[in-house]
N, C-alpha and C positions, 0 to 999 in steps of 0.2 A: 718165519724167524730162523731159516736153516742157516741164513748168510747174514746176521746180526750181529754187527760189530758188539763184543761185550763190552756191559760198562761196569764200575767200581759201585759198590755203593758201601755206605759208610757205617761202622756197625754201633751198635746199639750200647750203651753202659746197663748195669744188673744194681739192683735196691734192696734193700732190707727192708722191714716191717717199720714204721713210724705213729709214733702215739700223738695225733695232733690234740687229743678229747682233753688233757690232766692241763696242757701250758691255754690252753684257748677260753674252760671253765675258770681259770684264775685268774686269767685276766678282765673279764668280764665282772669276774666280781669286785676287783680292785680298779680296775682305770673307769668303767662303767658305772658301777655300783646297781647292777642288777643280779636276778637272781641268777647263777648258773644253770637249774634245773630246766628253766623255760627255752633255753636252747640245745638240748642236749640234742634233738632230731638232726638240727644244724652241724653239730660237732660229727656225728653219727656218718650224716651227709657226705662232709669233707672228706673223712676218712677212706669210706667208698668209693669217692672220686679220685685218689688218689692209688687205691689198690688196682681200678679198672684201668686206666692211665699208665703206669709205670712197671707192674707186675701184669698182667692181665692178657693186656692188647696186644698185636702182635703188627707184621711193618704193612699195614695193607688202611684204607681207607678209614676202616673205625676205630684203628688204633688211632689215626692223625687223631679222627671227631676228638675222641677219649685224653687226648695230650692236649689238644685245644682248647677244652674245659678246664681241667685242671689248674693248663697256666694262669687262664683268664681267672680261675679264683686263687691263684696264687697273687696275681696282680693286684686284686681289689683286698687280700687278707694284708697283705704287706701294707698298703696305708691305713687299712681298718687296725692294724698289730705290727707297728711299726719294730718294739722292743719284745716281740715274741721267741723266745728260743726253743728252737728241738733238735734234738740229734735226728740229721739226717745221713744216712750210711750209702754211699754209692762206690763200685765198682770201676775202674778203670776200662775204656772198649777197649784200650790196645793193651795196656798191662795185667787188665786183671786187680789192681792193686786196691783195697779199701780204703776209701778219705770218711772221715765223717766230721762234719761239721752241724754247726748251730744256726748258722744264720740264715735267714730264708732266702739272699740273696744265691746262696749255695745251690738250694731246689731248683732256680727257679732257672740257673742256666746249666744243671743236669736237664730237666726237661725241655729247654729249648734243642741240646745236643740231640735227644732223643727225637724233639722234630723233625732236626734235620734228618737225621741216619733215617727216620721215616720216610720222607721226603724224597731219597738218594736211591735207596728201596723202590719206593713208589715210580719214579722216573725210569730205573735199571730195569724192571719188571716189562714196560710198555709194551708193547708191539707196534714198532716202527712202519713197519712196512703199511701200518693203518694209520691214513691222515692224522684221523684225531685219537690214536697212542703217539703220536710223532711230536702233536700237540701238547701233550700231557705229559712227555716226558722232559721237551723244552721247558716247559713251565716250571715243573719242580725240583728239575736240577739250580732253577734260577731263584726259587723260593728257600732251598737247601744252602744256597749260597748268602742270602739274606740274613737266617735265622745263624749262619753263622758269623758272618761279618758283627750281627749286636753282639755275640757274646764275647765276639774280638775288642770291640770299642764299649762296653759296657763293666766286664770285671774283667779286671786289671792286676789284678794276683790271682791266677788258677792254683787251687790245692791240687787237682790233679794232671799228669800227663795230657790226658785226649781236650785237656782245655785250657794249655800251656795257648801262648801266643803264634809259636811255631806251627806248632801241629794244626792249628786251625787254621792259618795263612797258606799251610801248604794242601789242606783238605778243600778249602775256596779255590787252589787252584785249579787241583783234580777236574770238582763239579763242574768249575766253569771253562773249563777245556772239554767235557763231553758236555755240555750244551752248546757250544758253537760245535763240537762234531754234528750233534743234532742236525743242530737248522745246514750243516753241509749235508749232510745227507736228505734233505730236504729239498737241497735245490739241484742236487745231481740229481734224483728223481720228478724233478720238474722242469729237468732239462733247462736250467735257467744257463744265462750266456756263459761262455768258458773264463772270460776276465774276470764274472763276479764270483764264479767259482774256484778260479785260482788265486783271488785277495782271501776268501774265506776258509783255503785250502793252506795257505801261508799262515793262516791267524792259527789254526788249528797245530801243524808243524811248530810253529814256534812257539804255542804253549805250553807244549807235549815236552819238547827242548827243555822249557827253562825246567819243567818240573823235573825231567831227567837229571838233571844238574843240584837243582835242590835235595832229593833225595836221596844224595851221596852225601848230606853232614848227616841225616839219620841211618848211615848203614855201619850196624853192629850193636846197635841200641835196640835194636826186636822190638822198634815199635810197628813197622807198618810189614804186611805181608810181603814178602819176598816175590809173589803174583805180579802186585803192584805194580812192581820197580818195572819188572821182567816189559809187563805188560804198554807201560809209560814209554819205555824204550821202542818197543815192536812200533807203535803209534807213533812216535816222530820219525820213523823212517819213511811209514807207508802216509802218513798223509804229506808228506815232503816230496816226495812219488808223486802226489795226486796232483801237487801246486804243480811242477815242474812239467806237467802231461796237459795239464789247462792251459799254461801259459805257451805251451808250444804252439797247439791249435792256435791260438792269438796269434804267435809270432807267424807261424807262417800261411796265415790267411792275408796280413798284414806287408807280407813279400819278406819277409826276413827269413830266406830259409835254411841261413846255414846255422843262426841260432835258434831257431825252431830245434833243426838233428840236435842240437849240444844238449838243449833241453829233454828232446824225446832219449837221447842218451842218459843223460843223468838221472832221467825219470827211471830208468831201465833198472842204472846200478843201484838205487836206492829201495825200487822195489824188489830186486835179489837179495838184497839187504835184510829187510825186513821181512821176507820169507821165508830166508834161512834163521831168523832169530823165531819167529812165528811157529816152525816146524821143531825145532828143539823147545818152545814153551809146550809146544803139544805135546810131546814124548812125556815132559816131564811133569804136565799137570795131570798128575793120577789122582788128588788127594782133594776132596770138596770143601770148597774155601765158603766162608759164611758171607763174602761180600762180595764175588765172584758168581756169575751165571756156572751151571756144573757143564756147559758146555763151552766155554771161554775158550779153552783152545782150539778144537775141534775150527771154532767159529771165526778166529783171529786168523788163522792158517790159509784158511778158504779165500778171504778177504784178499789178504796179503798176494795170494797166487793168482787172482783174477786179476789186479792190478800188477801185476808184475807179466801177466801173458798179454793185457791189452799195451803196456809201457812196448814190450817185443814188438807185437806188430806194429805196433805206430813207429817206431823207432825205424825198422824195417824195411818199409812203405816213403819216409822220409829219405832215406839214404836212398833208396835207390833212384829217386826222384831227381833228388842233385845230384848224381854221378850222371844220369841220363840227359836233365835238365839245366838243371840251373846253374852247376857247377859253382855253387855258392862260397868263399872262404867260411871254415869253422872257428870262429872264436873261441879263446879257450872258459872254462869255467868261471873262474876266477873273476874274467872279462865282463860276464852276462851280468845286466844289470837288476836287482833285487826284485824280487816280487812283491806289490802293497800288500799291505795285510789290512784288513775288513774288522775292525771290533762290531760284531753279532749278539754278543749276548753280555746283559749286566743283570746285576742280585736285583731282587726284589725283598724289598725294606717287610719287618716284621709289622710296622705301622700299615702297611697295604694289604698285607695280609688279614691282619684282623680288622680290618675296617670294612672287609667286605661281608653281605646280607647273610650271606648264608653261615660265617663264622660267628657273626654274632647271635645267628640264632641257636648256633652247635653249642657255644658258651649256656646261653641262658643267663635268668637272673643271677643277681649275686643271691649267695648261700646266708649268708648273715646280714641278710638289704634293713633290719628291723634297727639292728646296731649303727648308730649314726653318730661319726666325732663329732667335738663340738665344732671345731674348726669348718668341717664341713657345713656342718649346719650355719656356721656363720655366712662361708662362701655362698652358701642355695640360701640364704636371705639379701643375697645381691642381688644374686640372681632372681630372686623374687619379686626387690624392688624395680629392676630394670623392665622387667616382665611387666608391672603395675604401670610404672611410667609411658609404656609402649601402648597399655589398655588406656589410660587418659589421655594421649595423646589424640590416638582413635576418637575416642568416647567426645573428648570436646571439639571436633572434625566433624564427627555427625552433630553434638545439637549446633554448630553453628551454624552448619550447611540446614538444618531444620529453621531455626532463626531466619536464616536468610531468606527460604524460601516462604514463611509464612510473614516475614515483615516486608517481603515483595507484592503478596496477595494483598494484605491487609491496605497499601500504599496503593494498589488500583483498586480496592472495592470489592474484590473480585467477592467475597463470600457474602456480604451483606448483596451486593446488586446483582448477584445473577438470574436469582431466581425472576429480580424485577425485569431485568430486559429480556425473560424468556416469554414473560407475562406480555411484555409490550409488545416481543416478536406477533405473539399469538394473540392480541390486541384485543387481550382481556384484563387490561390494566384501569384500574379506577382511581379518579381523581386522587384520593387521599392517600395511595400506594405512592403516589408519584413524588409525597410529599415525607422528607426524611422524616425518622424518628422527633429529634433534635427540634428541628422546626417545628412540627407539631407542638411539643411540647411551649414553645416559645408562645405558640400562636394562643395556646389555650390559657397561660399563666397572663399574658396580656389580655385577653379578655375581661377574664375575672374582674383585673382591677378596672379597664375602665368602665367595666360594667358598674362597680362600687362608685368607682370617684373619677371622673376622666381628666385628661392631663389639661386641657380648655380651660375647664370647671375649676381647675386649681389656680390656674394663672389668672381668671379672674377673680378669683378670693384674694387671690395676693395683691392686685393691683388694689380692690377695695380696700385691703387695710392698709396698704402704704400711702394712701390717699388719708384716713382717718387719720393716720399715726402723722403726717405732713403737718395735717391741718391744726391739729392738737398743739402741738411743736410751736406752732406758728401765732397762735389763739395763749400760748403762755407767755410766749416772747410780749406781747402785746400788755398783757398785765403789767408784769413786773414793769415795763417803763413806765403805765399810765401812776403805779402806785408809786414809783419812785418821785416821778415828777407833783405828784399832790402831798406827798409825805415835806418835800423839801418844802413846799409852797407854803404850809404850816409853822413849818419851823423860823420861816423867813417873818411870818405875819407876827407869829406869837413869842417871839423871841426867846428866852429862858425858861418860858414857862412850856413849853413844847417838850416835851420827857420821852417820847417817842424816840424807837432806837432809829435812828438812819436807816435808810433802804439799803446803800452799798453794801455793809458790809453783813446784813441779815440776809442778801440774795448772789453774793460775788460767787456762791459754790454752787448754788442753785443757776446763776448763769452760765458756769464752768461746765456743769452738766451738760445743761443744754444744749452748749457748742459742743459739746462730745455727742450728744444724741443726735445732732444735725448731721457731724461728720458720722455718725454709722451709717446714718441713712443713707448718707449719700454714696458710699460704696457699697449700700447694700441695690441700692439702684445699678451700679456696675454689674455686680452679681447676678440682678435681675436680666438684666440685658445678655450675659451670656448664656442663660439658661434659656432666655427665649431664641436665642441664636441657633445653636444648639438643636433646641426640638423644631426648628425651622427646618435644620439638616435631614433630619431624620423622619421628619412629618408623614414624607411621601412613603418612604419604607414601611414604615408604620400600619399608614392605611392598607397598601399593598395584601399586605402580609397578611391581616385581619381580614380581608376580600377575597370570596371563593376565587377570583383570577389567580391567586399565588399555586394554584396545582395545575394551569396551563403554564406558567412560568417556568415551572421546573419539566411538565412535559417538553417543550417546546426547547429548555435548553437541553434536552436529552437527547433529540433530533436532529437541530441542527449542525448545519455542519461550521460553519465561523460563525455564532454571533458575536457582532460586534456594538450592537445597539444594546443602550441600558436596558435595565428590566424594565422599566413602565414604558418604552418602546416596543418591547415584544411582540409580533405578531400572532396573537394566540392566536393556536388550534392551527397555524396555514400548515403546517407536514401530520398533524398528528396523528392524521387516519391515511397518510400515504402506504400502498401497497408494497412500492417498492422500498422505501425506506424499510418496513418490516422484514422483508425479506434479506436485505442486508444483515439487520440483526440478527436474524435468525441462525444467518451463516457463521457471523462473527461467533455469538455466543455458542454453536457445535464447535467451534474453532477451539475455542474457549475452554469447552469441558474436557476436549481431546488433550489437548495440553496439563489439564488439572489431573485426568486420569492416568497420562505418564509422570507426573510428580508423586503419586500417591504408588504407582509402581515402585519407583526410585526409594522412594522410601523407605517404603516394605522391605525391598531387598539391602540396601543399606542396614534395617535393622536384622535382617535373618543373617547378616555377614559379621555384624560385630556381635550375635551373638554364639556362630560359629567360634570365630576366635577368642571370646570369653571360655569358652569353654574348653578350646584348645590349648590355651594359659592354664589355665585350671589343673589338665590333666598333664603338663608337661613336668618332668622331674628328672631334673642333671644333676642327683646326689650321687650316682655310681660313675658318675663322667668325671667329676670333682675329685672323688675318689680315686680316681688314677691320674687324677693331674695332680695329686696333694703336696708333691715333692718340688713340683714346678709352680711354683706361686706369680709367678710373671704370666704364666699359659691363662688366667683367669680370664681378662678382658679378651683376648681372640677366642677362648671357648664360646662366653657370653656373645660373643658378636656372632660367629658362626655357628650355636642352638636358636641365635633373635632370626637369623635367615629362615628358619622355617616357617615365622610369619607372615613374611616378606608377600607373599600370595594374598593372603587375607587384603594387606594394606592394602595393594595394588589397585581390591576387587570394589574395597572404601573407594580410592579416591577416582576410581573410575564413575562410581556413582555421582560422588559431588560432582564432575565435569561435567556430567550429562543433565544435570541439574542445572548448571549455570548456563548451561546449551540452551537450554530449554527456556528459562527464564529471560536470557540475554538475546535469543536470537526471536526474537514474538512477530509473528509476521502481521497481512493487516487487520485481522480480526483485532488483536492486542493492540495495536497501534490506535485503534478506532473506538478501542475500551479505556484507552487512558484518556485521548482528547474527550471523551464524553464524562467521563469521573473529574476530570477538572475541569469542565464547563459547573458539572454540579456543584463540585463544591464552591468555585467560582460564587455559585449562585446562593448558599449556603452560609458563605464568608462575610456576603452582603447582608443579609437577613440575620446575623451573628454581629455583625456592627450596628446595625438599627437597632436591634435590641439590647445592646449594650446603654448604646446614648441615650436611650427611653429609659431607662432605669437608671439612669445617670441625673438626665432633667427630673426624673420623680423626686429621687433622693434631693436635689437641688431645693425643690419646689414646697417639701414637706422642709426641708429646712430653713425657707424662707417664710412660712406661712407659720411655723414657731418663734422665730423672731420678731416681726410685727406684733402675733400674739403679745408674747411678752413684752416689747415696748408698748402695745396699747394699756398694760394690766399694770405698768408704772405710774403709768400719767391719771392718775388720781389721789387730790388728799385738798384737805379741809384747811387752807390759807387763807384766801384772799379773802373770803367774806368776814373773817375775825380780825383780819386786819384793819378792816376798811372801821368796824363796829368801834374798835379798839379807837379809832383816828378821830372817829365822831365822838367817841364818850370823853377825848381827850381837850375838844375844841370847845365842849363845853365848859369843862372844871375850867380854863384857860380863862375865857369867857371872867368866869363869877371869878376869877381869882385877884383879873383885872378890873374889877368894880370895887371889890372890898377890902383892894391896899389901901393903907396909909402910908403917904412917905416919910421916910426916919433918917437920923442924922448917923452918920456911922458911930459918932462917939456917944452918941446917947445908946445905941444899939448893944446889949451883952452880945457879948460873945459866946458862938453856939459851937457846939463840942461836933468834934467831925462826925462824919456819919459813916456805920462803918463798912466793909468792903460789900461790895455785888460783883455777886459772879457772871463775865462778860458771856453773852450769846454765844455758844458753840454752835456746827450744825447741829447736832440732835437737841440741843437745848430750842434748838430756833422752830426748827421742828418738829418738836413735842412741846414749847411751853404757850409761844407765841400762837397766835392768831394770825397769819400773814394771810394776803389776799390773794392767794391761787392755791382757795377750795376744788378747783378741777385736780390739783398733780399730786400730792401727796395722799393727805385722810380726811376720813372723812369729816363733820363741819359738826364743831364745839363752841357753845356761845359759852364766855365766860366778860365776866364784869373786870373793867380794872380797880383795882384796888392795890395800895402800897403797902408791903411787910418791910419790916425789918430785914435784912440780907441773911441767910442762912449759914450756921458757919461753915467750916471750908470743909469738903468733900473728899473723902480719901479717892486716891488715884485708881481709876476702875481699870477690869484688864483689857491687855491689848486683845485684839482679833484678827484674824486673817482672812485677806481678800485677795481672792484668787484672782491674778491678772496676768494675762501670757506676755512675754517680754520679747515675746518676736516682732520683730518689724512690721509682717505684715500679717494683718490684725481684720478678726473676722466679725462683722457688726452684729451676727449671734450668736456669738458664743459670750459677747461682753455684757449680757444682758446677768449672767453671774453674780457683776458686781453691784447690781441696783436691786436685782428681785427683793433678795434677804432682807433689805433696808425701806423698802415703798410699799411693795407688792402686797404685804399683809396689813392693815389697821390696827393699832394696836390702843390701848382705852389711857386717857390719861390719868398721868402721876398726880400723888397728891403736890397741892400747888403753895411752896414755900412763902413764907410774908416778910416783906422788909416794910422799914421804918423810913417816912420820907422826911427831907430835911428844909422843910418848909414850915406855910403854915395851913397849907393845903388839907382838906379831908384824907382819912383812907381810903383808898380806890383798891378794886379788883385787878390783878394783875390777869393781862393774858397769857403770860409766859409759865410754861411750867417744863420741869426737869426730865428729858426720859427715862427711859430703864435700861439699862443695859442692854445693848446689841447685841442678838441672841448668832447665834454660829452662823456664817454665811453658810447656803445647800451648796454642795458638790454635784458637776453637772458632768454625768461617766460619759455623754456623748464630747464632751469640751474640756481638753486639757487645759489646764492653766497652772501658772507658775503663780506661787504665794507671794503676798507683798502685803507687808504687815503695818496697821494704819493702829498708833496707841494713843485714847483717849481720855485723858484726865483732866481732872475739875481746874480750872485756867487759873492764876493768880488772882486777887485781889484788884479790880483796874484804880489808876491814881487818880485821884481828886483832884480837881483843878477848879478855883474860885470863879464866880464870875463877876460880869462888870461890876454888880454891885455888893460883890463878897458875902452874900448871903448863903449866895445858893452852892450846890456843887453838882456838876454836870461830869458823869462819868465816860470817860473816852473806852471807844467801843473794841473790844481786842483784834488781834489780826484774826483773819476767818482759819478755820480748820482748811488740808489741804484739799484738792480736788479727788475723788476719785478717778482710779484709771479707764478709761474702755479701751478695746480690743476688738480688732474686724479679721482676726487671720482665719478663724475656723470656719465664717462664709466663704470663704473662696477653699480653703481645702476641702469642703464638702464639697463640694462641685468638682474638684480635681482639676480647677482649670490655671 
C-alpha cells in the first residue's frame, strides 16, 4: 500500500441515549390490548440493539452486522408502530450541530447515513494491490453510493446538513468517482488494452472535474474538509494525465504520430500539474483527517510523480521519433478529438443489499414476531387461502391421476384375473376358477328353481288350463242358447200363461261377460306365444349354462385367439393344455406385474411428494414479509406470486409423476394388448350368459303370471244356474197345464173388475243371480232347489251403496289383471237371501218363487301386483215395471227392465308383465 492512491471516506453522525421501552409498553397496551409486562425482554432487546449499532460499533465489518440489524428492526417496528414517537437526538457529521426529532422516519435515515460512512470506511481501508481488497473496495464504494441515493429519493426534507439533498448528491459523486478509480486501477494492473484504459481514464477525469466544480457552491460553508477539495482537484489533473498517455499509445500504434506527441505532451503538462498541486498538499497535510488515509499525501505525491516521469519519457521517445521519422504535422490541442469515457461503476440499490443470505441472516428474526397487526393478519389469510387453493389443486391432481389409474385396472380386469391367468400360466387352473363369480351365482340360483318347478313343467300347466278355461267358456256359451231357445218355445205354446222371465234380458250381461272372457283369452293366448318365443331364445343358453361344458367355454374363450363362432360351437378343450399358449401367458402376465409395480412406485412417491409439500405449506409464514410491505398495498399479489414460487418444485415433481403414469398406462405393450382382447372375449362370453338369464326370469315371471290368470278364470266359472232354471221351467209347464183345464171362459162385462196388482221389482244382475234359478249351474254358485211360488211384490228398496271396481282405462289391457273385476262378485258362494213373496193376479195357486234378492256387494280385493284405475258401477232397487193388459185384459204381464251395464275387462297388465 506504499503507492495507494488515497480515498475519502465519509464520516459518521454521533447519538444520544434513546428510551424506546416507556412509548413501545404504551402502545402495546392501547392499539394491542395486551399486557405490556409480557414483553418487556423484547423492549429490553431493542434498546440493546440499538446501543450496539449507533454508539457501540465502530467503521469495520461488525459495526456494518450491528447497523444491519438495527435497521432491519427499524423497518419491521415502523409497520408493527406506525404512530410511535421518540426523541431521537442526532449530531450533524459535518457540522456537528444537534436535530432531534420524533419520527422513526428520522432514525431510520440517520442509520442508513451511518451505513454508508461504514461502507466508504470499509472500501478506503482495502488493500488494493490485493485482488480481492480491489474487489471489496469496488463493491462498497458502490453499496455506499446506494444506501445513499434511498436516502436522497426517500426523505425529502432533511432536518439536518449531512442529509440535505446537496450534500448527499455531491457525497454519491465522491464514492462513485473512486469506484471507477477502483476498477481503473484494476485494469492498468491487468494490463488490459490502452483504449479501454484511456475510456475509463476519461470517465474518472471527468468525474473528478465536475466534482471540482461543484464544490465551489460549498466553499466558506465548513461543510466538507478543505483535504477534500485540495484532494478532488490533484485527481482531475492526474487522471486526465493518465487518459491523454493511454490515448497516445492508441494514437500512435494506429500511425497517427503527430497526435500521439500532442497527447504524450499534454499528458506531460497535466501531470506537472498535478504534481505540483500533490507536493504543496504534502507540505501542508500535517493534521490527521478522520476521513482521510494519515498517509494521503505522502501517497498522492508519489502517484502523481510516477505519472508525470512515465508522461516525460513517453513524450520524449515520441518526439524524437518524428523529428527522425516520421516528420509528422502537430495538431494543435484544441484540434484532438475527445476521448470516450466508459461508465464502470453504478450504486447498488438497498433492496440488493438486504436481499442477500447472509444479511438476512445478520438481521435475524423480528424482535416483537409475537405482535401481529390486524391488517397483517388479514393480508397472511390470503396468503393462507392461496396457499390452501395451491394444496387442492395438487391434492385433486393426485386422486384423479389415482382414479384413473385404478378405473384403467378395473376396465382390464387386471386385479380380479391376474391371479387366474398366473394359475392358467402354471396350468393349475380348475374348471370352476375359470368360471366368473357372477356366473356362478346365476348357474346355482337357476338350478334351485328348476329343480322346484322347471320352466317345461310350467308351460304345460299353462297350456292345460287354458285348454279347461277354452272349453268351459265354450260348454256355457252352449247353455245359455239351448235354454234361451226352450224358454221362448214355452212362451210361444203357453201363451199368457208362461210367467217365466225371458232369457234375453236375465243373461244379455252374462253374455257380455262372456264376450269379454273370450277376448282375455284370446290375447292371453298372444301373450302365451311370446313367452314361448322368448324361452325358445334362450332355451340353448340356458341348457349351456346349467352343463359342466360352461367352464370349457369360458377356458377356451381365454385362449383363443379370434373366436368368431357362437358358444355352443366352441371347440372345447382344442388349446387348453397347449404349452405354448401357457407360456405366452406367463410372459404376458410378468409383463403385467412389472407394469403394476411401476404404478404402485408412482404412487408411493406422488404421495411422499404432496406430503412434503403439505408440510412445507404448513410451515411457511410471510407475516414479517407483509410487514415490510404494509405501506405498499399493491406489492401483495407479486409477493404472493413470488413466496407461491418456492412450491413451484414440489408441483413439477407431482405432475411428473402423473405423466409417467399415463406413460405407463397409455403406452401397454403386447402383454396388455393380449390382456384386453382376452378380458373382452370374457366378458363377451359373460354378456351372453347375463342375457339368458335375464330372459329366463323374464319367461318365469311371464309364465307364473299366466298360470294365475287361468287359475283365476277357472275359479269364476262356477255357480248354481242352469239346473234351477230348467226345475223352475218344468214346475211352470205344469201349473200352465192345469190352469188350461180349469178355465171357464167369461164375458168381459160379466167379469169385475180386478184392482192392479202392485209393482215387482225387475231382474237386476245380482237379483238374477241371487234370486233366480238360471240353468248354468257350472258358472256362478253353487245349486239351490227352490219351489216356485208367487208373493205379493215387496215394497220398494232404499237405494243400496255404490261400489268401486277397479278397471285400468288404458288401451291396452292385460287379461290378468281383469280378473279383479269378477273374483269379488263369482269367486266366493255366497248362501241365499230370505226369498220375498208377491201376490199373483190370476186365479192361479201360490207357487214358490225361484228368484230371490242378494246382499250387498261386499268391497271388490285390491290386487298390489295390478294397478287399476276405479270406475264406479251404482246399484239400486229399479222402478216399479209398467203393467201392460193382455189380450184378454185379465192378466198383467210385466215388461222386463233394461239389464244393469256390463262390467269392464282389462288385458294390459298381461303383456306388461312380460315387458314385451
Amino acid at each position: 500500500m506504499a503507492h495507494q492512491s488515497p480515498m475519502i471516506a465519509i464520516p459518521k453522525k454521533t447519538t444520544g441515549d434513546v428510551d424506546w421501552t416507556g412509548p413501545i409498553r404504551n402502545l402495546i397496551a392501547k392499539s394491542f390490548g395486551e399486557n405490556p409486562d409480557n414483553y418487556a425482554q423484547e423492549c429490553q432487546a431493542l434498546q440493546r440493539c440499538r446501543q450496539d449499532a449507533v454508539k457501540g460499533a465502530g467503521s469495520d465489518m461488525t459495526g456494518r452486522d450491528l447497523l444491519y440489524k438495527y435497521f432491519g428492526q427499524l423497518e419491521i417496528l415502523e409497520m408493527r408502530f406506525p404512530e410511535i414517537r421518540v426523541n431521537f437526538p442526532w449530531n450533524d457529521a459535518f457540522t456537528n450541530k444537534l436535530t432531534t426529532q420524533t419520527a422513526i422516519a428520522y432514525e431510520k435515515a440517520s442509520v442508513l447515513f451511518q451505513i454508508a460512512a461504514t461502507h466508504s470506511a470499509i472500501a478506503a481501508s482495502q488493500n488494493r494491490s490485493d485482488p480481492e481488497g480491489l474487489k471489496l473496495a469496488f463493491y462498497y464504494f458502490k453499496t455506499c453510493a446506494g444506501m445513499l441515493t434511498y436516502i436522497n429519493e426517500n426523505f425529502l426534507h432533511a432536518p439536518s446538513t449531512d442529509l440535505s439533498r446537496e450534500v448527499i448528491k455531491f457525497l454519491v459523486g465522491v464514492i462513485m468517482a473512486q469506484a471507477t478509480e477502483v476498477f481503473l486501477e484494476k485494469c492498468i494492473n491487468e494490463k488490459k488494452a490502452p483504449a479501454l484504459v484511456a475510456k475509463i481514464a476519461s470517465q474518472s477525469a471527468s468525474m473528478y472535474t465536475s466534482l471540482s466544480e461543484e464544490v465551489k457552491d460549498f466553499m466558506g460553508k465548513g461543510i466538507f474538509d478543505r483535504n477534500w477539495i485540495t484532494l478532488i482537484q490533484i485527481k482531475s489533473k492526474h487522471f486526465g494525465s493518465i487518459a491523454q498517455y493511454y490515448r497516445g499509445q492508441v494514437d500512435n500504434k494506429a500511425g497517427a504520430h503527430g497526435e500521439a506527441l500532442v497527447r504524450f505532451t499534454l499528458a506531460e503538462s497535466l501531470a506537472k500539474e498535478a504534481n505540483r498541486s500533490a507536493a504543496s498538499f504534502s507540505a501542508l497535510f500535517a493534521h490527521v483527517s478522520p476521513s482521510l488515509p494519515a498517509d494521503a499525501g505522502p501517497s498522492i505525491s508519489e502517484r502523481t510523480k510516477v505519472q508525470l516521469q512515465l508522461s516525460t519519457d513517453r513524450r520524449t521517445e515520441a518526439e524524437r521519433d518524428n523529428d527522425l521519422i516520421y516528420n509528422a504535422v502537430l495538431p494543435s490541442v484544441d484540434a484532438l478529438p475527445a476521448i470516450e469515457k466508459a461508465v464502470v461503476a453504478t450504486p447498488i440499490t438497498i433492496q440488493e443489499v438486504y436481499r442477500a443470505p447472509d444479511v438476512q441472516n445478520v438481521i435475524g428474526a423480528d424482535i416483537f414476531v409475537k405482535l401481529i397487526p390486524l391488517s397483517v393478519h388479514e393480508s397472511a389469510s390470503v396468503y393462507s387461502e392461496e396457499k390452501a387453493k395451491l394444496v387442492r389443486k395438487e391434492v385433486e391432481n393426485a386422486e384423479s391421476a389415482e382414479v384413473e389409474a385404478r378405473s384403467a385396472l378395473e376396465a382390464m380386469g387386471v386385479q380380479a384375473g391376474l391371479a387366474r391367468f398366473k394359475a392358467m400360466a402354471e396350468g393349475s387352473l380348475g374348471g370352476e376358477e375359470e368360471i366368473p363369480l357372477d356366473v356362478r351365482r346365476w348357474r346355482e340360483d337357476i338350478n334351485v328353481m328348476e329343480d322346484r318347478e322347471g320352466i317345461d313343467t310350467l308351460l304345460q300347466q299353462m297350456a292345460r288350463l287354458k285348454e279347461a278355461v277354452k272349453a268351459e267358456l265354450d260348454g256355457i256359451s252352449r247353455d245359455l242358447d239351448v235354454e234361451s231357445r226352450e224358454c221362448e218355445t214355452m212362451r210361444v205354446k203357453y201363451d199368457h200363461l208362461w210367467t217365466q222371465e225371458p232369457s234375453a234380458s236375465f243373461t244379455k250381461s252374462i253374455r257380455q261377460d262372456l264376450k269379454s272372457h273370450m277376448g282375455a283369452l284370446d290375447a292371453a293366448a298372444a301373450s302365451d306365444q311370446q313367452v314361448s318365443t322368448l324361452w325358445e331364445s334362450v332355451r340353448s343358453d340356458i341348457r349351456l349354462l346349467l352343463s359342466p361344458g360352461v367352464e370349457d367355454v369360458f377356458r377356451a374363450s381365454a385362449q383363443r385367439d379370434a373366436p368368431s363362432e357362437s358358444l355352443l360351437d366352441l371347440d372345447i378343450g382344442a388349446e387348453a393344455h397347449d404349452e405354448k399358449e401357457r407360456v405366452r401367458i406367463g410372459q404376458y402376465t410378468a409383463e403385467i406385474e412389472e407394469r403394476l409395480g411401476r404404478l404402485k412406485k408412482i404412487a408411493y412417491e406422488r404421495g411422499e411428494v404432496l406430503k412434503e409439500l403439505k408440510d412445507k405449506i404448513q410451515a411457511d409464514d410471510v407475516s414479517h414479509l407483509l410487514l415490510l410491505n404494509r405501506r405498499n398495498p399493491g406489492a401483495e399479489q407479486s409477493l404472493f406470486a413470488a413466496e407461491l414460487e418456492k412450491f413451484r418444485t414440489y408441483q413439477q415433481r407431482l405432475g411428473t409423476t402423473v405423466h409417467n403414469q399415463q406413460a405407463i398406462l397409455a403406452g401397454r405393450g403386447p402383454g396388455a394388448k393380449k390382456w384386453d382382447e382376452r378380458e373382452r372375449r370374457k366378458k363377451d362370453t359373460v354378456r351372453r350368459f347375463s342375457n339368458a338369464r335375464d330372459g329366463y326370469m323374464e319367461v318365469r315371471d311371464g309364465l307364473t303370471k299366466g298360470l294365475q290368470f287361468y287359475q283365476q278364470l277357472t275359479d269364476l266359472m262356477s255357480g248354481p244356474l242352469s239346473a234351477d232354471r230348467r226345475s223352475e221351467r218344468d214346475r211352470l209347464v205344469g201349473q200352465a197345464d192345469i190352469q188350461q183345464r180349469l178355465a171357464v171362459p167369461q164375458t168381459p162385462a160379466e167379469k169385475p173388475p180386478l184392482p192392479p196388482p202392485p209393482p215387482r221389482s225387475p231382474p237386476s244382475l245380482d237379483s238374477s243371480f241371487g234370486r233366480h234359478t238360471p240353468p248354468y249351474s257350472r258358472l256362478l254358485h253353487p245349486s239351490q232347489s227352490n219351489h216356485i211360488r208367487i208373493f205379493p211384490p215387496p215394497p220398494p228398496q232404499p237405494a243400496r251403496p255404490a261400489y268401486t271396481n277397479p278397471v285400468s282405462t288404458n288401451t291396452t289391457t292385460d287379461p290378468y289383471a281383469s280378473l279383479g273385476a269378477f273374483g269379488s262378485q263369482f269367486s266366493t258362494p255366497r248362501a241365499a237371501p230370505p226369498v220375498p213373496r208377491q201376490q199373483a193376479h190370476s186365479a192361479s195357486p201360490q207357487r214358490q218363487s225361484s228368484f230371490s234378492l242378494p246382499p250387498p256387494p261386499p268391497s271388490r280385493p285390491q290386487y298390489a301386483a295390478i294397478p287399476q284405475n276405479p270406475q264406479t258401477y251404482s246399484q239400486q232397487a229399479p222402478p216399479p215395471p209398467q203393467l201392460q193388459p193382455t189380450q184378454q185384459g185379465s192378466q198383467y204381464q210385466t215388461m222386463p227392465p233394461p239389464p244393469p251395464p256390463s262390467q269392464g275387462y282389462d288385458t294390459q297388465q298381461y303383456y306388461q308383465g312380460y315387458g314385451r
